[in-house]
N, C-alpha and C positions, 0 to 999 in steps of 0.2 A: 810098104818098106821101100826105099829108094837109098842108091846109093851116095855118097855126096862127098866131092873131091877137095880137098885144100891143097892149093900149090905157092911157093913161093915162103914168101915172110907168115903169111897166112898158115903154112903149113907149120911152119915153125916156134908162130907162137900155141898152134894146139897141140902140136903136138907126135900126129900120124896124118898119113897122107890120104887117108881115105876111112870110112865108114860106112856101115847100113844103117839107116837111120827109121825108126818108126815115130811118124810126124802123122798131126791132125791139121797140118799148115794149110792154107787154102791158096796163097801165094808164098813166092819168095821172101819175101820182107817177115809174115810170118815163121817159116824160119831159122829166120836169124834171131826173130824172138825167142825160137824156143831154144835155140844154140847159145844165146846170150844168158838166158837162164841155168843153162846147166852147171856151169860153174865159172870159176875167173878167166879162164885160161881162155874160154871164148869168148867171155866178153868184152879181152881185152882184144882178140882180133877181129872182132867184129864193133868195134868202138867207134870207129871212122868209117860207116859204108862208100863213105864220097872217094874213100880210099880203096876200093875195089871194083872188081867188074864179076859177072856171072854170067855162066853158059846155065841155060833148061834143055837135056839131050844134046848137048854139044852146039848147042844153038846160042851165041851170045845173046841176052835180052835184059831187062831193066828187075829192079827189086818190085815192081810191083805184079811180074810176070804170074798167071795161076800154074799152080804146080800138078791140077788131074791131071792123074795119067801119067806124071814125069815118072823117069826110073833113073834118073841122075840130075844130079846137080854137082855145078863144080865153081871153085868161088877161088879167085886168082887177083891181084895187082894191074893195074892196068900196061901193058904191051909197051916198051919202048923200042923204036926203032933204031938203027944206025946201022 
């Protein structure tokens, strides 16, 4: 079980800001497969990955990152400064 964060527009088109998730994902990219699958509502915000970024443990890192061991994941809009 890991927990797994939506913030931003992400959060919005799913929904809630957070969940416990029971995943057989072996990476990240995995998933977003199995979140794309669960119904529209993630797979519309999960539709453009090129349009997001993700932390594994508060660590930012790429969709192909492996998730042993994670106890979070959190999946956000990429940062703009000003």
């Amino acid at each position: 079980m890991m927990d797994v964060l939506y913030f931003a527009w992400v959060r919005e088109r799913i929904g809630i800001p957070r969940e416990a998730v029971e995943t057989q994902a072996v990476t990240v990219m995995d998933l977003v497969d199995e979140l794309r699958a669960r119904e529209d509502r993630y797979a519309a915000a999960f539709a453009d990955i090129t349009a997001l970024r993700v932390a594994v443990d508060q660590q930012l890192t790429g969709f192909d990152a492996p998730l042993s061991g994670a106890r979070e994941v959190a999946f956000f809009p990429p940062m703009t400064g000003g």
